[in-house]
C-alpha positions in Angstrom: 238.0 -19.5 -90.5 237.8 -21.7 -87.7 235.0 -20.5 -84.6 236.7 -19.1 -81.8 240.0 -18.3 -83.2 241.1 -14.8 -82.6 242.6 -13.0 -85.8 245.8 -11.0 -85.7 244.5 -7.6 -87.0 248.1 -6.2 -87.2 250.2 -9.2 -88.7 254.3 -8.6 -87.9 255.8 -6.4 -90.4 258.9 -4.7 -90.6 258.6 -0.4 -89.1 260.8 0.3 -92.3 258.1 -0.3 -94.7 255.9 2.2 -96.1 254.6 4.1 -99.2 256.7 6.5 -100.8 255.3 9.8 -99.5 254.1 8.1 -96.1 256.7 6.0 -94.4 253.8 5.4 -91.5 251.3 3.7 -94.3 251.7 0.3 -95.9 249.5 -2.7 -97.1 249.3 -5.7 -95.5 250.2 -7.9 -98.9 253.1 -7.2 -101.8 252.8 -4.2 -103.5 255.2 -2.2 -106.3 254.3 1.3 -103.8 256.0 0.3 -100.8 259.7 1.4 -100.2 262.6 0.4 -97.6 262.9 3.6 -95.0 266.3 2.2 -93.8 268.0 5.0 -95.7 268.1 8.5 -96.6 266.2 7.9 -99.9 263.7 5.5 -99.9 263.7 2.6 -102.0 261.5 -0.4 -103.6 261.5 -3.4 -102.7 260.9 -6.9 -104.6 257.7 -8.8 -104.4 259.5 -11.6 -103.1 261.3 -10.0 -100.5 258.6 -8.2 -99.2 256.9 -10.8 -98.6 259.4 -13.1 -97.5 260.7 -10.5 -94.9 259.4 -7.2 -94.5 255.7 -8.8 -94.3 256.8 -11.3 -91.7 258.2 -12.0 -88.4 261.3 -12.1 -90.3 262.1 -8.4 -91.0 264.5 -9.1 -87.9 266.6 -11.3 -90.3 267.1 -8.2 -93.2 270.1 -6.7 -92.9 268.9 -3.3 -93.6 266.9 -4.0 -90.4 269.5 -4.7 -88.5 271.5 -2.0 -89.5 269.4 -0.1 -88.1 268.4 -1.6 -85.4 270.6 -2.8 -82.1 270.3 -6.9 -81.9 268.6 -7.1 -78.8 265.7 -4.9 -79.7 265.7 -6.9 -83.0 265.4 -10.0 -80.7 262.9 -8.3 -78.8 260.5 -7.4 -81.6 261.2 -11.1 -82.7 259.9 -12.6 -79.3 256.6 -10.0 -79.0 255.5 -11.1 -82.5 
């Protein structure tokens, strides 16, 4: 790592992730234990899509997300990260 150059220690990731039994808690890389909290039951999620969405800026582009959430906010969160 470069000298001088701040880390993010909280990298974007979408407020719908989490583990099974703790929506609050996930890991900051893929794993098989974290679940979608956009409905009633949670559910998994692919490598692939977790980390092409839910552990990115572009959780704002998943349409379970934005279900959920009104566009502007979406936009919002979007802009801040």
């Amino acid at each position: 790592m470069a000298p001088g150059k701040p880390v993010d220690p909280d990298p974007p990731a979408c407020p719908l992730l989490g583990l099974a039994g703790d929506p609050r808690t996930r890991f900051t890389f893929p794993h098989a234990g974290h679940r979608c909290h956009a409905t009633r039951r949670p559910i998994g999620i692919q490598l692939a899509w977790q980390s092409r969405y839910c552990l990115s800026a572009e959780f704002v582009a998943c349409d379970r997300f934005q279900a959920l959430v009104p566009k502007s906010e979406a936009l919002a969160r979007l802009a801040a990260s």
